[in-house]
N, C-alpha and C positions, 0 to 999 in steps of 0.2 A: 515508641522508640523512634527517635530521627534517624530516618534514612541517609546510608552515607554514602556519597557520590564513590565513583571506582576513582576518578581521579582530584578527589578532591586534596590540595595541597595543605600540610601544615606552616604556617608566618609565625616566624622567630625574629623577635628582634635581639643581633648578636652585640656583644662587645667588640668594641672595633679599634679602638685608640686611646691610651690614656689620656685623662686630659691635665692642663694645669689649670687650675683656678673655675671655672664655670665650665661646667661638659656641654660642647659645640655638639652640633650635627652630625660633624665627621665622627664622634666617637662612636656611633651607630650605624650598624647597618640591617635592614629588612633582609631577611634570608626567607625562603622556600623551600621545604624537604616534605620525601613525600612522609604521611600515616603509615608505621611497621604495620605487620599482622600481630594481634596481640597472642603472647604464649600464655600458657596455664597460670592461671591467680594473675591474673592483668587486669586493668582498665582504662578503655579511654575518656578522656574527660575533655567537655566542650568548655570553653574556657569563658565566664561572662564576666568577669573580673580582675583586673591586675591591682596590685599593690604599687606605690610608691611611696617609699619613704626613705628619710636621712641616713641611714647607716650604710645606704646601696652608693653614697658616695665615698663614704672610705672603703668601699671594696674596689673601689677603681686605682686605688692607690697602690702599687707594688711594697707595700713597706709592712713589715713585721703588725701583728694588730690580735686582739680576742678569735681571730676568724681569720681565715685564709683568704687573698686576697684574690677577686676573680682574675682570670688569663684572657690573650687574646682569644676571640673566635669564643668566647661562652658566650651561652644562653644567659641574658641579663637577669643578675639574681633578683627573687623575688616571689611573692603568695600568691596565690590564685584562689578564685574559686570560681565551679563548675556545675556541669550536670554531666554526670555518667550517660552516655551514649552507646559505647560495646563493653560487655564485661564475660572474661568467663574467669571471674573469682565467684565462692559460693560469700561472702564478708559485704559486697556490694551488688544491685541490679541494678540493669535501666533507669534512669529516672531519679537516682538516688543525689543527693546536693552535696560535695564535699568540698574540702579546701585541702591545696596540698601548694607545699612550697619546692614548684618547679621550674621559677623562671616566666620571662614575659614570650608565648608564645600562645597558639589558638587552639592548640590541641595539644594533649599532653599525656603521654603514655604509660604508667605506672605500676609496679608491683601492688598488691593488694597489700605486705607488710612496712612498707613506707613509713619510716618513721613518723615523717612531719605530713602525713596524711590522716583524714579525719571529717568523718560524717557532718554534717552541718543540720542541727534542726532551724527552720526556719521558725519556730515559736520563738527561738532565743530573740531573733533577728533576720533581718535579711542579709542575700548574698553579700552584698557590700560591707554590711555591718560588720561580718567577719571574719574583715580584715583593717575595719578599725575598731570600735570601742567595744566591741567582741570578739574580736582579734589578738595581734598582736601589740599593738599599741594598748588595747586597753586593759590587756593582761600582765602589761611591765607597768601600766600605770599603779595596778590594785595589788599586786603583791610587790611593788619595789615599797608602796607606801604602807601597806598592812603588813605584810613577812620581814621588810628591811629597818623601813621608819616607825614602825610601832608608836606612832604617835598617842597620845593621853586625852581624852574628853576634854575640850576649854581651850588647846593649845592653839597657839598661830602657825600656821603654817603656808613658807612664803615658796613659791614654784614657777620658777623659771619657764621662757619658753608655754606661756599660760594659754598661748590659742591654739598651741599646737596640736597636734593627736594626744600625744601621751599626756601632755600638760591640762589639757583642757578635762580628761576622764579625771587627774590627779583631785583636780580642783572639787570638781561635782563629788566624787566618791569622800572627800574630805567634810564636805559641807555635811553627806547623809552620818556619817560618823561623830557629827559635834564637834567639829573643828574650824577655826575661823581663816579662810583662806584668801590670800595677798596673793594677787598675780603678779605677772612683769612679763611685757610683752611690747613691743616695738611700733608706736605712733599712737597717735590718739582713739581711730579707728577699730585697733585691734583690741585698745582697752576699754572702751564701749561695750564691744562686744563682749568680752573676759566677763565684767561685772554685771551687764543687762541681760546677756543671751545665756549666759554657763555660773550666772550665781555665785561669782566670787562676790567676798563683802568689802574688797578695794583692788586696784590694779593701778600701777605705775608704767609709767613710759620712759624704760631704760635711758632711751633719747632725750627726753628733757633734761634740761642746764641742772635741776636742782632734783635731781633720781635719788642721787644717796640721802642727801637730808630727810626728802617725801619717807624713804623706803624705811630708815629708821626712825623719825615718827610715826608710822602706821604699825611697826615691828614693835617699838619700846612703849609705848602710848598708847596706840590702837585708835 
């Protein structure tokens, strides 16, 4: 068990400003509070992981959305994952590796019946892992394409955004399934990658003078 200092602080980083167009500096601010005592069925969790990814910028936005948008003064949304450090839930001890979706801070306080909480085996992967490709990224990759696009053995399937998190799981999980997949991904570099590093069997560069032509010979043609 790590020893926990009497004053050791918890760092949140808050929302601070909305932004327009690319979030500056100022929309951030580092805050300091101290670690509650934890009550019955709690846990604290030492935080080795944050998440970042794209949807944490349309919470910055005040405007109607799937999700409520964050306010001033929150803790910046977002996943974690940790290692339990005090616990007195009988569900988790000491030592145990979870992810729990609390926002970007170093220590994180929580109910043991936490919805979006949840034991981590490290066989699956590591910490990091998830919270991408055994995460949530690669959890909307495998059932948006198997529970929504029900794609057929043979078919082409062409996926946007191909280097990204979700895009990149889309592609792989496509190939294991028998499907021939088409990236699209922004400069030459990133479609390198897509097609050498992540085993797509072609990728286009949105950016080039002649995308749509490329993109429908490689879709109608192959």
């Amino acid at each position: 068990m790590e020893r926990m200092e009497e004053n050791m602080k918890n760092q949140r980083m808050l929302f601070a400003k909305r932004p327009f167009g690319e979030p500056e500096d100022e929309c951030f601010q580092l805050d300091e509070a101290d670690i509650p005592e934890l009550e019955d069925n709690q846990i604290l969790v030492k935080v080795c992981w944050l998440s970042l990814d794209p949807y944490m910028r349309g919470r910055m936005n005040d405007v109607k959305s799937y999700v409520a948008p964050m306010q001033i003064g929150d803790v910046m949304t977002g996943e974690s994952t940790g290692i339990v450090v005090k616990s007195t839930s009988e569900k988790f001890t000491v030592g145990d590796h979870v992810a729990v979706h609390k926002g970007w801070q170093s220590y994180i306080v929580c109910n043991d019946d936490e919805e979006r909480l949840m034991k981590v085996n490290l066989d699956n992967g590591s910490l990091s892992a998830h919270l991408g490709v055994v995460g949530m990224p690669g959890r909307t990759a495998y059932f948006g394409l198997t529970e929504v696009g029900k794609p057929l053995v043979g078919e082409t399937l062409v996926v946007a955004a191909a280097s990204g998190a979700v895009g990149s799981a889309v592609g792989q999980i496509a190939k294991i399934l028998g499907l021939r997949a088409v990236g699209i991904a922004g400069g030459p570099e990133k479609c390198q990658y897509v097609k050498n590093d992540l085993g797509f069997d072609a990728c286009i560069d949105y950016k080039a003078e002649n995308f749509e032509e490329e993109l429908m010979l490689l879709v109608l043609v192959g």
